[in-house]
PyMOL Python script that loads the backbone (N, CA, C, O; Angstrom):
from pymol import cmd

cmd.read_pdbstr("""\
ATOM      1  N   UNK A   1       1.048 -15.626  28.518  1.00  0.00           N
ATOM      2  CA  UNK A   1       0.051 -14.962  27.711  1.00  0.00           C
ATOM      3  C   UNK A   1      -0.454 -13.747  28.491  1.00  0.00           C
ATOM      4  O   UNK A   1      -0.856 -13.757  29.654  1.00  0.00           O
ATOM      5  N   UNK A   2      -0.375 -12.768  27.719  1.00  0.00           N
ATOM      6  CA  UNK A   2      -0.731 -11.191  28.456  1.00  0.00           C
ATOM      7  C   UNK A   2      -2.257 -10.997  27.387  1.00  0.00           C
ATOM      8  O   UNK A   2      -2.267 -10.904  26.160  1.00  0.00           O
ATOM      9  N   UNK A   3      -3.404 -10.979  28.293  1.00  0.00           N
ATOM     10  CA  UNK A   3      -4.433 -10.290  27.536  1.00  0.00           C
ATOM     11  C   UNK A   3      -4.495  -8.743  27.274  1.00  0.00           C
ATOM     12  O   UNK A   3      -4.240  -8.231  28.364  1.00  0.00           O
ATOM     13  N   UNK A   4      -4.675  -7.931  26.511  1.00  0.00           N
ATOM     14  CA  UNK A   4      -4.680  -6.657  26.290  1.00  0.00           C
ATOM     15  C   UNK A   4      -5.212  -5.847  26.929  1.00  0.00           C
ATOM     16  O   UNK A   4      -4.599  -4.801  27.138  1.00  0.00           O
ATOM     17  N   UNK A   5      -6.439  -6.012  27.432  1.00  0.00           N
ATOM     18  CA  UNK A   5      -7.031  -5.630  28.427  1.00  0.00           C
ATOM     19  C   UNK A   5      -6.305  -5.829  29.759  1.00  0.00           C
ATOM     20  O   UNK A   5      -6.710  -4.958  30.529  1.00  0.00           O
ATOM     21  N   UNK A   6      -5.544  -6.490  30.254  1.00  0.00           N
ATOM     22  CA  UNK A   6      -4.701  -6.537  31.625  1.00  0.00           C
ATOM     23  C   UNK A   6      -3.788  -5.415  31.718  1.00  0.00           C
ATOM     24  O   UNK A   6      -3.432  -4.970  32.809  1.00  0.00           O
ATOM     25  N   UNK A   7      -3.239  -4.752  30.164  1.00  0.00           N
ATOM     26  CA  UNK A   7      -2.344  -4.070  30.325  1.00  0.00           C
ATOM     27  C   UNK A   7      -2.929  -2.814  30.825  1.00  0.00           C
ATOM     28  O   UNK A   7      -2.196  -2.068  31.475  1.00  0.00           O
ATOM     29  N   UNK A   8      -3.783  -2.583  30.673  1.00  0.00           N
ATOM     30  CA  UNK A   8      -4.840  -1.026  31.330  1.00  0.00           C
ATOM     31  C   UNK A   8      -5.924  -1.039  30.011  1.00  0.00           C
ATOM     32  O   UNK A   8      -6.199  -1.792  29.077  1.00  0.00           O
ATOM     33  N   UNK A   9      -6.451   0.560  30.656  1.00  0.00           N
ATOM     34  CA  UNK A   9      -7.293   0.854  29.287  1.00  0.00           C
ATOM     35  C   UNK A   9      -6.903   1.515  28.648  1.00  0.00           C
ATOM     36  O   UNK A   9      -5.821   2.089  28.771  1.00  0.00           O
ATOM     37  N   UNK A  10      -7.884   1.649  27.552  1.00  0.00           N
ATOM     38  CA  UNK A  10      -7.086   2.487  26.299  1.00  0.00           C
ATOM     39  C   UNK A  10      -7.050   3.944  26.173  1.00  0.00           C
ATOM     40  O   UNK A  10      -7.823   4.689  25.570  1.00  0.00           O
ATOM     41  N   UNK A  11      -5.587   4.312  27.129  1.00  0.00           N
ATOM     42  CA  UNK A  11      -5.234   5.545  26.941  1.00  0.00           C
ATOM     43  C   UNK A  11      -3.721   5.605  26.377  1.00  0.00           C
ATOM     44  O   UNK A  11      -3.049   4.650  25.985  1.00  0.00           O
ATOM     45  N   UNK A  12      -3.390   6.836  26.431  1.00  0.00           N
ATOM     46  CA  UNK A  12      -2.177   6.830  25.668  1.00  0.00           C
ATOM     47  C   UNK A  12      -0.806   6.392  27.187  1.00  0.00           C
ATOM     48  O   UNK A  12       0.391   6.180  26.989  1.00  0.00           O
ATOM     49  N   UNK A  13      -1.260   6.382  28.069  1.00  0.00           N
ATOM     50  CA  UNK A  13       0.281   5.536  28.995  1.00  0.00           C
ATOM     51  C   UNK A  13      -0.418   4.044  28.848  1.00  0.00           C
ATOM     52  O   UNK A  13       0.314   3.254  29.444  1.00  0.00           O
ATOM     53  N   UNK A  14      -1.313   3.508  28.401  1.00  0.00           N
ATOM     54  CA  UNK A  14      -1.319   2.081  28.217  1.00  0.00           C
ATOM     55  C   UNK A  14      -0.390   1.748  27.047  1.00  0.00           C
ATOM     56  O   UNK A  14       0.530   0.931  27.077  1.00  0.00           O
ATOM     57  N   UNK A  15      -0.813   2.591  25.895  1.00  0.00           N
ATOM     58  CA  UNK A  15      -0.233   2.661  24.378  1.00  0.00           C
ATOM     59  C   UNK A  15       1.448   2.743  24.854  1.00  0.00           C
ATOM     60  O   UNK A  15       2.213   1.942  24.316  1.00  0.00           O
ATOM     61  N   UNK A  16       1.775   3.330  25.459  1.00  0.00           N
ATOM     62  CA  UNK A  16       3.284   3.694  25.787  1.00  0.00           C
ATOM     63  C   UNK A  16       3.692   2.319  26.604  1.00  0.00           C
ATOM     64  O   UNK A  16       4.629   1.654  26.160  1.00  0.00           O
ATOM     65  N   UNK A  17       3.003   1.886  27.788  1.00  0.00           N
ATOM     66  CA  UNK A  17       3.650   0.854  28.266  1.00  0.00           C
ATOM     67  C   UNK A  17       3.574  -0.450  26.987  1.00  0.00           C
ATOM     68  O   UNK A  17       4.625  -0.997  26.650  1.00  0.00           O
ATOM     69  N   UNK A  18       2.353  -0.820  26.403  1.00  0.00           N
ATOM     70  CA  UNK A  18       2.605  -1.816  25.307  1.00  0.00           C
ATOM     71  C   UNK A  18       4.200  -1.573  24.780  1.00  0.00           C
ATOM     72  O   UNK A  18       5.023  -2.301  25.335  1.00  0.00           O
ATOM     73  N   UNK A  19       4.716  -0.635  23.775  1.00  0.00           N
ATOM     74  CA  UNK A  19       5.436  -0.065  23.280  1.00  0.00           C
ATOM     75  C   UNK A  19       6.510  -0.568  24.297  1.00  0.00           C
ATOM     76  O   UNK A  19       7.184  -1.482  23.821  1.00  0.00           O
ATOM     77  N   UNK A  20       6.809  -0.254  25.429  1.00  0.00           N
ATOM     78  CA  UNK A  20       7.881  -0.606  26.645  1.00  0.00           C
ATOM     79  C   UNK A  20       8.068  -1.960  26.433  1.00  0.00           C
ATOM     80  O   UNK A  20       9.222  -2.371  26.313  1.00  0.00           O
ATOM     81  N   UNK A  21       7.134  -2.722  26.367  1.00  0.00           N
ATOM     82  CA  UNK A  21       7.151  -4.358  26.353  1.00  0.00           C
ATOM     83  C   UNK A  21       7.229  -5.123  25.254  1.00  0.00           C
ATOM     84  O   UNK A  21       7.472  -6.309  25.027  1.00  0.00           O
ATOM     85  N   UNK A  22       6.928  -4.033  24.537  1.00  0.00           N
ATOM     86  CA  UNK A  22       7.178  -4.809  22.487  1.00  0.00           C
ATOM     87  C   UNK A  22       8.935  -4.446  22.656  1.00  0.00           C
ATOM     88  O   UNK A  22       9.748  -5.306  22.318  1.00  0.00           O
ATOM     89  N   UNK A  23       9.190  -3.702  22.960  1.00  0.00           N
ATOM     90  CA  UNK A  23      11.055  -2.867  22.999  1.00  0.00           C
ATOM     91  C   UNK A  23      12.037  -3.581  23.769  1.00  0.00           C
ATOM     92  O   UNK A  23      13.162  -3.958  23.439  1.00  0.00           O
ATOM     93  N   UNK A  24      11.235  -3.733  25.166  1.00  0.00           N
ATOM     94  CA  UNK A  24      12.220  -4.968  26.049  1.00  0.00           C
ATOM     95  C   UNK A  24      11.821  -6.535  25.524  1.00  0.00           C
ATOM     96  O   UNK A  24      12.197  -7.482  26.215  1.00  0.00           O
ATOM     97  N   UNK A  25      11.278  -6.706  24.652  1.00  0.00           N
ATOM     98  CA  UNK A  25      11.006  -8.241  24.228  1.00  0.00           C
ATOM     99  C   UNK A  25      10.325  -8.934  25.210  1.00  0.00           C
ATOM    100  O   UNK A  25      10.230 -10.160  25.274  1.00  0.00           O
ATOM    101  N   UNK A  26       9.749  -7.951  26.141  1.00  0.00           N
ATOM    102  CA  UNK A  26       8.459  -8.871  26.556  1.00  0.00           C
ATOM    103  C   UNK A  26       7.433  -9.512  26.278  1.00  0.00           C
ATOM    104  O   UNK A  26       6.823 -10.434  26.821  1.00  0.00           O
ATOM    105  N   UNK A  27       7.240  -8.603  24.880  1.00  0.00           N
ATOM    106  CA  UNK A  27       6.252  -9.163  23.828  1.00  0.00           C
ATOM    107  C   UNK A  27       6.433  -9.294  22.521  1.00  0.00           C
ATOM    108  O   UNK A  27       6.500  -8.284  21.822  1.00  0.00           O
ATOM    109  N   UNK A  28       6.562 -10.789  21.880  1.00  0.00           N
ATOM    110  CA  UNK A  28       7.233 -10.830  20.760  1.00  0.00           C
ATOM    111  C   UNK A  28       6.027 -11.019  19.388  1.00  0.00           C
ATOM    112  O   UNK A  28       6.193 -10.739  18.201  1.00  0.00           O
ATOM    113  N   UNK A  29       4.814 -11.590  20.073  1.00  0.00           N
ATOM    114  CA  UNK A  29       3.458 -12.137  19.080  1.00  0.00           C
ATOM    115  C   UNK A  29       2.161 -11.586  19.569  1.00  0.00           C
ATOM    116  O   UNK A  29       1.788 -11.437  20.732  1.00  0.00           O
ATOM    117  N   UNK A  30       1.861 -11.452  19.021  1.00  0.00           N
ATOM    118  CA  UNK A  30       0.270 -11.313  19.644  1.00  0.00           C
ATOM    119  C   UNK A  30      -0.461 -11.942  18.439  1.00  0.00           C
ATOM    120  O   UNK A  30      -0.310 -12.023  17.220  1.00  0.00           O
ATOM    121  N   UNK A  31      -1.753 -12.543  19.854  1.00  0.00           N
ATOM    122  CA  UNK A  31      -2.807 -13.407  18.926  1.00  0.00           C
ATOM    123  C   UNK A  31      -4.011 -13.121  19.064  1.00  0.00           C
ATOM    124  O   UNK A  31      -4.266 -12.168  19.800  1.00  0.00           O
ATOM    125  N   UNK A  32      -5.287 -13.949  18.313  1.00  0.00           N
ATOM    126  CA  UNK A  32      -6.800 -13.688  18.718  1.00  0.00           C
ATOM    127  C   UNK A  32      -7.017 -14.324  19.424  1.00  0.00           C
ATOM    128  O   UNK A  32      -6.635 -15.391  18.943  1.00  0.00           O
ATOM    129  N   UNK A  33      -7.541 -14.590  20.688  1.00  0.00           N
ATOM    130  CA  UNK A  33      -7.868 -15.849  21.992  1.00  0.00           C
ATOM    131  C   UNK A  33      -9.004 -16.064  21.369  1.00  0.00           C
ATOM    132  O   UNK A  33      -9.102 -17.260  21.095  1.00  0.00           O
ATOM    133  N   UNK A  34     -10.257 -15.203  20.888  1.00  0.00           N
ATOM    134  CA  UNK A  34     -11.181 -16.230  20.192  1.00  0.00           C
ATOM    135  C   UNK A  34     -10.518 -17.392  18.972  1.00  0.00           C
ATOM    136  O   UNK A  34     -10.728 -18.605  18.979  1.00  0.00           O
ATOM    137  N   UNK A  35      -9.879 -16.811  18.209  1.00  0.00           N
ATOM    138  CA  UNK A  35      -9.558 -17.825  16.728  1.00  0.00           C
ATOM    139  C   UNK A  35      -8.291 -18.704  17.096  1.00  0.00           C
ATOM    140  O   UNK A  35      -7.922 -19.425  16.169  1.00  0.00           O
ATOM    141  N   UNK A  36      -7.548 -18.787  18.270  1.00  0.00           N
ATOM    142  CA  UNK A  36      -6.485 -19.349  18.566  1.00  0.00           C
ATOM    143  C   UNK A  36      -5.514 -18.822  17.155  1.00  0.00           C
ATOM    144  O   UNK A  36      -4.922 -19.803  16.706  1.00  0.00           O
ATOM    145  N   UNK A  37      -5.317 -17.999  16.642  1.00  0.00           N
ATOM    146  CA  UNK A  37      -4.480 -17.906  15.667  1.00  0.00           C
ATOM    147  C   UNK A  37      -3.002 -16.836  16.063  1.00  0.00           C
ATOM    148  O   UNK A  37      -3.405 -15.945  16.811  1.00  0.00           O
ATOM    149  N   UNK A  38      -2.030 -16.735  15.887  1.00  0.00           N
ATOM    150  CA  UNK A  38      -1.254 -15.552  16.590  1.00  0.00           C
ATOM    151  C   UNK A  38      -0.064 -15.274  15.214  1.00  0.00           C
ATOM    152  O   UNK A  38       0.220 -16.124  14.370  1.00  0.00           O
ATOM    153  N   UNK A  39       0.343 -14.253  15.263  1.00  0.00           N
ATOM    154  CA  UNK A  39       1.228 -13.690  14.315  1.00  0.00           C
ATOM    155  C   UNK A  39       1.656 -12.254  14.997  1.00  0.00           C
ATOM    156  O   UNK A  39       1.405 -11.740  16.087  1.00  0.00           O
ATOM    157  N   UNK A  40       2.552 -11.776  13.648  1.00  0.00           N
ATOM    158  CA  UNK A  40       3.638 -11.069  13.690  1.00  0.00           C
ATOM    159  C   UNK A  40       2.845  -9.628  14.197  1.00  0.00           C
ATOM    160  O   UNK A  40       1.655  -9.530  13.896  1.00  0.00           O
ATOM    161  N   UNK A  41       3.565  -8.392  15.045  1.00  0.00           N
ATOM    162  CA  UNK A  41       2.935  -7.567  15.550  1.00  0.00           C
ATOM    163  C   UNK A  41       2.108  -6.558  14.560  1.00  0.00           C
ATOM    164  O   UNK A  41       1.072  -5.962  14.856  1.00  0.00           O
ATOM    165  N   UNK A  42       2.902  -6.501  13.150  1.00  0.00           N
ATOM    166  CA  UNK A  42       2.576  -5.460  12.387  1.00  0.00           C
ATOM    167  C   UNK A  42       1.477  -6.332  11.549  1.00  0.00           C
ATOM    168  O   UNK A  42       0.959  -5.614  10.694  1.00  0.00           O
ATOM    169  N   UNK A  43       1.141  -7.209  11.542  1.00  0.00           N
ATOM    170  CA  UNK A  43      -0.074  -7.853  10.515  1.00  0.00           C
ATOM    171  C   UNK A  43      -1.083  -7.217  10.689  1.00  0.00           C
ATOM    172  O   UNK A  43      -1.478  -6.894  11.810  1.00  0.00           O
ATOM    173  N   UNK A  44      -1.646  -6.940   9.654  1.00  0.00           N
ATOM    174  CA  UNK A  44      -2.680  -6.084   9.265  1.00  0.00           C
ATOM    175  C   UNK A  44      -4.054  -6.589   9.729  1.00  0.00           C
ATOM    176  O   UNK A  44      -4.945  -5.855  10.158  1.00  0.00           O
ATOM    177  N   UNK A  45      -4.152  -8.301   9.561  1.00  0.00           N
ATOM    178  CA  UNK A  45      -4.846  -8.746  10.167  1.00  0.00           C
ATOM    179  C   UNK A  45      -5.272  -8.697  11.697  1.00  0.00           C
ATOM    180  O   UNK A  45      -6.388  -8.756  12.213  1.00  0.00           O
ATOM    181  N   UNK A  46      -4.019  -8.570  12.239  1.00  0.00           N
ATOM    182  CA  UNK A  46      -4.372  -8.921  14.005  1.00  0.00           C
ATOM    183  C   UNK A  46      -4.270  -7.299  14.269  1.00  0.00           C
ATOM    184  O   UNK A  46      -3.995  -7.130  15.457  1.00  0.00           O
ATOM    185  N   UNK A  47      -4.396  -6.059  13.575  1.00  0.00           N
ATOM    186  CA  UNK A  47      -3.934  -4.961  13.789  1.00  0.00           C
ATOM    187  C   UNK A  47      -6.113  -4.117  13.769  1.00  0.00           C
ATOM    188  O   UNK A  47      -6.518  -3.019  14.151  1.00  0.00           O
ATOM    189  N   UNK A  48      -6.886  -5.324  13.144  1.00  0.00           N
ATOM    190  CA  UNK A  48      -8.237  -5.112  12.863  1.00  0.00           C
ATOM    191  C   UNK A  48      -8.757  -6.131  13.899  1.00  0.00           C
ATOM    192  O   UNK A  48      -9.640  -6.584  13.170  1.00  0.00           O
ATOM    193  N   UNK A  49      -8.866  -6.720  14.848  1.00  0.00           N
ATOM    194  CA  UNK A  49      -8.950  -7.259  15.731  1.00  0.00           C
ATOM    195  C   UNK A  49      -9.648  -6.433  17.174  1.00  0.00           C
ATOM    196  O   UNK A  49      -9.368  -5.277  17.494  1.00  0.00           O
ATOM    197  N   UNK A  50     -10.615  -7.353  17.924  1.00  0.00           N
ATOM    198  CA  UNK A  50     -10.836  -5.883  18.506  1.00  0.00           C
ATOM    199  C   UNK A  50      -9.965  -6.565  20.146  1.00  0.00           C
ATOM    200  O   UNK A  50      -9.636  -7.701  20.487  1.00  0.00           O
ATOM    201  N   UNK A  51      -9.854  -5.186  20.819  1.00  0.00           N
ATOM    202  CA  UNK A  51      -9.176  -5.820  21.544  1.00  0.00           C
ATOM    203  C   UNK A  51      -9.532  -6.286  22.578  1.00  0.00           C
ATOM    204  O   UNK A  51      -8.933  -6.104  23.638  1.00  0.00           O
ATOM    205  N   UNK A  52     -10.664  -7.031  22.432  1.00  0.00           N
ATOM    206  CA  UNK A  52     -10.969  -7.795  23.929  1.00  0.00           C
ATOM    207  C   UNK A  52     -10.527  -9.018  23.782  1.00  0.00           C
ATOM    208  O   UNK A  52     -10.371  -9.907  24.618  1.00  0.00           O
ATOM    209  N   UNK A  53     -10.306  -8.992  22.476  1.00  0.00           N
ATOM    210  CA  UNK A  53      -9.569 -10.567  21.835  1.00  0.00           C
ATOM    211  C   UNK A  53      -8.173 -10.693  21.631  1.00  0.00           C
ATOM    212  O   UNK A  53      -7.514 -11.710  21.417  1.00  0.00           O
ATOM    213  N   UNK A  54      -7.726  -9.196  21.756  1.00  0.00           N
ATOM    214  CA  UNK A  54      -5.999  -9.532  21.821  1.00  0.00           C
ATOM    215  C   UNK A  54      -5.233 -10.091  22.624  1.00  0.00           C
ATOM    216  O   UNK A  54      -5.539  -9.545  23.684  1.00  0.00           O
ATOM    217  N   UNK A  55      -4.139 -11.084  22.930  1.00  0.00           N
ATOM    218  CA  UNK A  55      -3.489 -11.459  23.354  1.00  0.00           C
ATOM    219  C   UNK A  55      -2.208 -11.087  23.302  1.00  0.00           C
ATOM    220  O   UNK A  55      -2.111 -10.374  22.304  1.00  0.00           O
ATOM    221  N   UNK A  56      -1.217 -11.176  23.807  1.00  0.00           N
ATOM    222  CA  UNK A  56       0.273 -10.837  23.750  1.00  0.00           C
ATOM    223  C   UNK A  56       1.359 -12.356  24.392  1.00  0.00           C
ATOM    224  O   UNK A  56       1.189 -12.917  25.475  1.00  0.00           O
ATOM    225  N   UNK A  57       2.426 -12.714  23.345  1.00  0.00           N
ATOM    226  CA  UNK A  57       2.685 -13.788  23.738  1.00  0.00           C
ATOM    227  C   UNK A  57       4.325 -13.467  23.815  1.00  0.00           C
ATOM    228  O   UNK A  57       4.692 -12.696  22.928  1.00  0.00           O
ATOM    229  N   UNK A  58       5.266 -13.881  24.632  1.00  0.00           N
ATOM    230  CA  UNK A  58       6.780 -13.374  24.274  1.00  0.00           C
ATOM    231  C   UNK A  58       7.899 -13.948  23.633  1.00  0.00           C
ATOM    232  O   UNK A  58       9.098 -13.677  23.568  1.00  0.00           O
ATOM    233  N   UNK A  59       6.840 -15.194  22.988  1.00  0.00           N
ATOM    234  CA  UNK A  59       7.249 -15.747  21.584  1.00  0.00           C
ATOM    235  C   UNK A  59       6.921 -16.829  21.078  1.00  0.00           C
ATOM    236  O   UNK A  59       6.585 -17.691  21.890  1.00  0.00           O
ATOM    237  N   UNK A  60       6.891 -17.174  19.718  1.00  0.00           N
ATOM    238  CA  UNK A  60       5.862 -18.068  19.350  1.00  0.00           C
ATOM    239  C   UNK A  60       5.786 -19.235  19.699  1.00  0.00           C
ATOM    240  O   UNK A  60       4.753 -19.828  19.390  1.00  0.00           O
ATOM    241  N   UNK A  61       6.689 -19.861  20.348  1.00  0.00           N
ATOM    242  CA  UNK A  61       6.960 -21.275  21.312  1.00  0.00           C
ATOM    243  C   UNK A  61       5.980 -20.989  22.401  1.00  0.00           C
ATOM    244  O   UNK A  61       5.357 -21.974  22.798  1.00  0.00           O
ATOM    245  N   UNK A  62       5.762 -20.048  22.865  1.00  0.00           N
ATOM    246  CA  UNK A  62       4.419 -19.627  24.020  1.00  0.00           C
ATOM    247  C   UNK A  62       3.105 -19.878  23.476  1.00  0.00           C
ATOM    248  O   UNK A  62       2.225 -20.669  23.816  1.00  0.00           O
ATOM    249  N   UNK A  63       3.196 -18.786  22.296  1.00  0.00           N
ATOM    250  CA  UNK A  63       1.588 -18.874  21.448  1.00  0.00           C
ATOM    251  C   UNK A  63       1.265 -19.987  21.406  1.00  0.00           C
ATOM    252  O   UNK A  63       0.191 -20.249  21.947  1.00  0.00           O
ATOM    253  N   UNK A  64       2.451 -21.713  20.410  1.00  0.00           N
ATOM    254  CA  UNK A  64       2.556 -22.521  20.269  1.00  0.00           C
ATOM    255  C   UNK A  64       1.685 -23.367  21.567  1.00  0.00           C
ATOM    256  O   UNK A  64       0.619 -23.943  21.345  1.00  0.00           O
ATOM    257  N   UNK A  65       2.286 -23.330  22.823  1.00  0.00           N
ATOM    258  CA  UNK A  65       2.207 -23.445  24.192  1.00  0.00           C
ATOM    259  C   UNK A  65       0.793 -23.298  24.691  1.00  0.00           C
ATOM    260  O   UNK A  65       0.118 -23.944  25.492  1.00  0.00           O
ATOM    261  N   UNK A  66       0.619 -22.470  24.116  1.00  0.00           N
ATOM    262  CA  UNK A  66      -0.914 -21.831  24.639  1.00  0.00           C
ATOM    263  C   UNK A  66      -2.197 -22.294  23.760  1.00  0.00           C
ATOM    264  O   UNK A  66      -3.347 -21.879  23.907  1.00  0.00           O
ATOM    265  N   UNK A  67      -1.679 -23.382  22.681  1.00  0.00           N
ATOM    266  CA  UNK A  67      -2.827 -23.534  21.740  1.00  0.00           C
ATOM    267  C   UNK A  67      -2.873 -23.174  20.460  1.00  0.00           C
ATOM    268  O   UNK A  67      -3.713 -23.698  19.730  1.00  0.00           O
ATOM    269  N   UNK A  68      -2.210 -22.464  20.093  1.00  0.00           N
ATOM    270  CA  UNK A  68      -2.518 -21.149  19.219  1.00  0.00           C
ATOM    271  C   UNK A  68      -1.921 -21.549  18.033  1.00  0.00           C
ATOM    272  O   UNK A  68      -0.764 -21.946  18.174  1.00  0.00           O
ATOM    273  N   UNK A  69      -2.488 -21.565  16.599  1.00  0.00           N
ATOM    274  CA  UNK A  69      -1.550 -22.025  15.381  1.00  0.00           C
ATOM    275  C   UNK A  69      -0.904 -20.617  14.965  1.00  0.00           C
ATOM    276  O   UNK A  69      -0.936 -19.647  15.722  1.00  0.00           O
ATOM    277  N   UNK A  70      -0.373 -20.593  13.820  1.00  0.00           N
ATOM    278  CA  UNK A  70       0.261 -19.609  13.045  1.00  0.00           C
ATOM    279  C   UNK A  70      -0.485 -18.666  12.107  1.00  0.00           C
ATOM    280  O   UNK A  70      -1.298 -19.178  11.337  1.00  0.00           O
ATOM    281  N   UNK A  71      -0.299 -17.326  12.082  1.00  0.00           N
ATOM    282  CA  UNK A  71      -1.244 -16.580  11.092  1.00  0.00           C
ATOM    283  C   UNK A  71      -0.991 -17.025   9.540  1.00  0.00           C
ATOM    284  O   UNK A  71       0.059 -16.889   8.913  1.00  0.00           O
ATOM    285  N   UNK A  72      -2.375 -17.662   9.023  1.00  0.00           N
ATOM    286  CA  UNK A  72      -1.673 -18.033   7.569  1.00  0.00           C
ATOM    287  C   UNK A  72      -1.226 -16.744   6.240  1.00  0.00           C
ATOM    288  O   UNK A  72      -0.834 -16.915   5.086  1.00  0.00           O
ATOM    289  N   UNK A  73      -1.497 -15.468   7.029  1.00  0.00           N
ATOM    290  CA  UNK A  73      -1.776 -14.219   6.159  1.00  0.00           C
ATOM    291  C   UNK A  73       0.025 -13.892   6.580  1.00  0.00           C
ATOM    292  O   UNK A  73       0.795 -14.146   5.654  1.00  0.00           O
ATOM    293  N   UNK A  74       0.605 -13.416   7.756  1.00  0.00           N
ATOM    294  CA  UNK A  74       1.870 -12.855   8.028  1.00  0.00           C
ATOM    295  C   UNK A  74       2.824 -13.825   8.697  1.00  0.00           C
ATOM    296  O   UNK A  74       3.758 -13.332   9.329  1.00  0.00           O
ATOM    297  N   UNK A  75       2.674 -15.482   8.621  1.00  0.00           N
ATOM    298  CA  UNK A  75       3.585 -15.746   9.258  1.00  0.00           C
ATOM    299  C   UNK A  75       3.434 -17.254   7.893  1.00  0.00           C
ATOM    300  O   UNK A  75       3.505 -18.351   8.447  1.00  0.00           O
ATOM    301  N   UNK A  76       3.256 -17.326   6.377  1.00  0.00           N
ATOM    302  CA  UNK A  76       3.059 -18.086   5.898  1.00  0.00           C
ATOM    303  C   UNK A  76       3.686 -19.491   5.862  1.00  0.00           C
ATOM    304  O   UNK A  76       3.094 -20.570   5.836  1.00  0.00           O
ATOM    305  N   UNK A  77       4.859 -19.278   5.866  1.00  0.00           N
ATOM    306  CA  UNK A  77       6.317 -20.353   5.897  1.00  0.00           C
ATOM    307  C   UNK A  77       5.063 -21.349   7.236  1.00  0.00           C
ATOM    308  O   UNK A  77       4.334 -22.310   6.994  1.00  0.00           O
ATOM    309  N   UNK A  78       5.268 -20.613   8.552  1.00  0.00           N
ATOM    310  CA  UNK A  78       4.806 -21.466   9.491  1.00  0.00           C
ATOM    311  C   UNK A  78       3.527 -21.932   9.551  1.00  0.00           C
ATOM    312  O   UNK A  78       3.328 -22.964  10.193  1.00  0.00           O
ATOM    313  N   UNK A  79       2.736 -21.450   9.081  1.00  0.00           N
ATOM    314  CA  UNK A  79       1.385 -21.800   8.824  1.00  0.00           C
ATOM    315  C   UNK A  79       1.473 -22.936   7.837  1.00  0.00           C
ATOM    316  O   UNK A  79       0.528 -23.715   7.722  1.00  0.00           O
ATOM    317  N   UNK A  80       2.256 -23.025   7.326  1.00  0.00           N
ATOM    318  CA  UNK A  80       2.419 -24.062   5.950  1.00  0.00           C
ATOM    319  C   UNK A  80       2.831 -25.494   6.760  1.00  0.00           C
ATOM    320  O   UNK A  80       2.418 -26.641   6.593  1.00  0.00           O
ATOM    321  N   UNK A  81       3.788 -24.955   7.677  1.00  0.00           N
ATOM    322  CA  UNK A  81       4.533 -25.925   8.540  1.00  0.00           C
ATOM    323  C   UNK A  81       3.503 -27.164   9.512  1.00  0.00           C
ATOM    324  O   UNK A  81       3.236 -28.361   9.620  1.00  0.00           O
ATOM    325  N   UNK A  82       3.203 -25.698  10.098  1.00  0.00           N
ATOM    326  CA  UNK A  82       2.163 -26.449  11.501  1.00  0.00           C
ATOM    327  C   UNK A  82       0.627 -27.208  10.548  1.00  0.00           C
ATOM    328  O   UNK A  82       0.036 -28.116  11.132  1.00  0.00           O
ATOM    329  N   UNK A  83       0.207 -26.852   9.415  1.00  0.00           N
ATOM    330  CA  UNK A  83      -0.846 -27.327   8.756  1.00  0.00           C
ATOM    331  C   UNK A  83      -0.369 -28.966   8.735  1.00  0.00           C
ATOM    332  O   UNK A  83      -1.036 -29.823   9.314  1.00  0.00           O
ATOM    333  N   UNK A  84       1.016 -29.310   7.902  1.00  0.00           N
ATOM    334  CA  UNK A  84       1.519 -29.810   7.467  1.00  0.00           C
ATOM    335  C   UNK A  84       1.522 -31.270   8.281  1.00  0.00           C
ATOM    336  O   UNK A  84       1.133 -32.365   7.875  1.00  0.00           O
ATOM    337  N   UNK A  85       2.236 -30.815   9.884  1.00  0.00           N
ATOM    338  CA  UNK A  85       2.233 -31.876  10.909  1.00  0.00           C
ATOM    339  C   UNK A  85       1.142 -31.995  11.522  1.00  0.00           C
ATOM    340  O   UNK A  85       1.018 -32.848  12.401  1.00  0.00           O
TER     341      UNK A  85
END
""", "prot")
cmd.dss("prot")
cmd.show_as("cartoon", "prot")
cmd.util.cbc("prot")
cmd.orient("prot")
């Protein structure tokens, strides 16, 4: 789990290294550490999030790992799943 804030602050070579690590698949999810919830990078939801609460995970078996359920807005199938069990 990468908090957002670890990656630097918010300038544009932080914005560029994120980008480096979404590209090499270092980072495959990101979640809210307050709501334990994590989903897909482009969700609109986790995209309004502020970021002292972002997380970065390098895939959802991690998020999984870390606590974290499924976004029920962009990742529905799994949210349906993990409710389920």
């Amino acid at each position: 789990m990468i908090r957002h804030e670890e990656i630097g602050p918010d300038t544009f070579a932080t914005s560029r290294k994120l980008k480096e690590m979404i590209d090499t698949g270092e980072i495959a999810v990101a979640g809210n550490r307050k709501l334990k919830i994590y989903g897909q990078l482009s969700c609109g939801s986790g995209k309004r999030m502020k970021r002292s609460n972002r997380v970065f995970f390098t895939s959802e078996r991690d998020a999984l790992v870390h606590g974290y359920r499924p976004c029920g807005h962009c990742m529905r199938e799994a949210y349906v799943k993990w409710k389920s069990d």
